[in-house]
Residue, then its C-alpha position, 0 to 999 in steps of 0.5 A: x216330712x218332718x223339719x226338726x228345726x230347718x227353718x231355711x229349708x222349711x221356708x224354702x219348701x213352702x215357696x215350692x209348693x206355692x210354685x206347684x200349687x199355681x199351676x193346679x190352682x189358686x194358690x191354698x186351695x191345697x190341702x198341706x199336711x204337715x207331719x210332726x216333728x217341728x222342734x229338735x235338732x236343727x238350730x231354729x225350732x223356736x222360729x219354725x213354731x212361729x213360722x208355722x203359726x204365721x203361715x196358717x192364717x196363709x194357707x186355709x188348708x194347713x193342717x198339723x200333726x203331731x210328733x213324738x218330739x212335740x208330744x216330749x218337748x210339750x211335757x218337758x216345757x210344763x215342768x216333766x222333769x223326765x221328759x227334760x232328760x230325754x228331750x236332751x238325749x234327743x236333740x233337745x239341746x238345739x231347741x233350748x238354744x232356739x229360744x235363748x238360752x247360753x250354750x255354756x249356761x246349759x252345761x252348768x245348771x241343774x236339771x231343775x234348773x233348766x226345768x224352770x228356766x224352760x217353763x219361763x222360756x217357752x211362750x204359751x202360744x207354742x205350747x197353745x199350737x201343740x195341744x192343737x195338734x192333730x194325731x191323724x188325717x185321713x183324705x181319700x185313699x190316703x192316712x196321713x200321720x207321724x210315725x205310723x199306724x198299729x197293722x190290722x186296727x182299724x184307724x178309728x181305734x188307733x193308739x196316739x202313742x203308735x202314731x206317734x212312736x211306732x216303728x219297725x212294727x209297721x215298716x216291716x208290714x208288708x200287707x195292705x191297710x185300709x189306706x195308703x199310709x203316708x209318714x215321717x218319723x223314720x230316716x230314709x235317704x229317699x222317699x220310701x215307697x212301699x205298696x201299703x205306706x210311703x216315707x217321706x222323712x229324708x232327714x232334713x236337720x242333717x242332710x239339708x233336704x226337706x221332702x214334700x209328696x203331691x197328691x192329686x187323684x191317682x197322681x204322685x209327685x215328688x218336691x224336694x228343696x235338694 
């Protein structure tokens, strides 16, 4: 589910699911999906970048898809000025002060100002990590992606802006799809299990609970660091 910036409780979820993983076999062998939205509000965005980076060379079966606050957070970090505005109004606040910068300093510059210190601020190899993203997985009978798919587009088709951005669109579809959809993106206070898609983003940055899904042939499981 989707961090935003929780390093404590990303590091918390991945001792648990290295625990669970021992016990179905050899620790990596999993496949660990991680569905967007690393940066923003929570206090550690520029650490939960490194940690991530770190851990693929731990965990073989890492894979990372991209987020709406990622895909905004690259842009802004290359001089988009509107981008800028809107990652401010969006928790963006939390993730300049990640990478240094002073709280009362933020208050005082100009959108300009900030564009630039930020093109400064921001190391290449995070900005390297974003365009590596991934937009979709598909494994089995699951689709693993950010926000959720357009209802009735095949997923070779899919638009990144809906995987990325959708919302009500498809959480109010209630007829099947290809796959069962598995996503972030939209707040619930537990996991939201639906026939045709299932939620997993339970608001770690403000309710301190990360929430991951297992997965093993017709087996579900539910880990949480609550």
């Amino acid at each position: 589910g989707d961090i935003h910036g929780r390093l404590d409780r990303l590091r918390q979820m991945i001792d648990k699911v290295a625990a669970d993983d021992w016990t179905r076999g050899p620790i990596g062998s999993t496949d660990l999906i991680l569905l967007g939205d690393y940066v923003d509000r929570g206090p550690a965005s520029a650490a939960v970048l490194d940690f991530i980076i770190r851990l693929r060379d731990w965990w073989p079966g890492l894979h990372c898809l991209r987020g709406n606050h990622e895909e905004v957070f690259a842009m802004a970090a290359r001089g988009d000025e509107s981008a800028l505005r809107f990652m401010t109004r969006i928790g963006g606040r939390e993730t300049l002060l990640s990478y240094g910068a002073n709280a009362a300093e933020l208050d005082s510059m100009t959108l300009g100002q900030l564009r630039d210190w930020m093109m400064q601020a921001v190391p290449q190899a995070h900005l390297d990590f974003i365009d590596s993203l991934k937009d979709q997985m598909l494994i089995g009978d699951y689709a693993f992606v950010h926000a959720g798919i357009r209802p009735e587009v095949p997923m070779a088709a899919q638009e990144e802006t809906d995987l990325r951005w959708i919302r009500d669109e498809f959480l109010n579809w209630e007829a099947p799809h290809d796959y069962i959809v598995v996503h972030g993106h939209s707040i619930t206070a537990e996991v939201d299990e639906q026939p045709n898609r299932i939620g997993i983003d339970t608001g770690a940055y403000a309710t301190g609970r990360l929430t991951a899904l297992g997965l093993q042939a017709t087996d579900r499981w539910i880990i949480t660091t609550d």
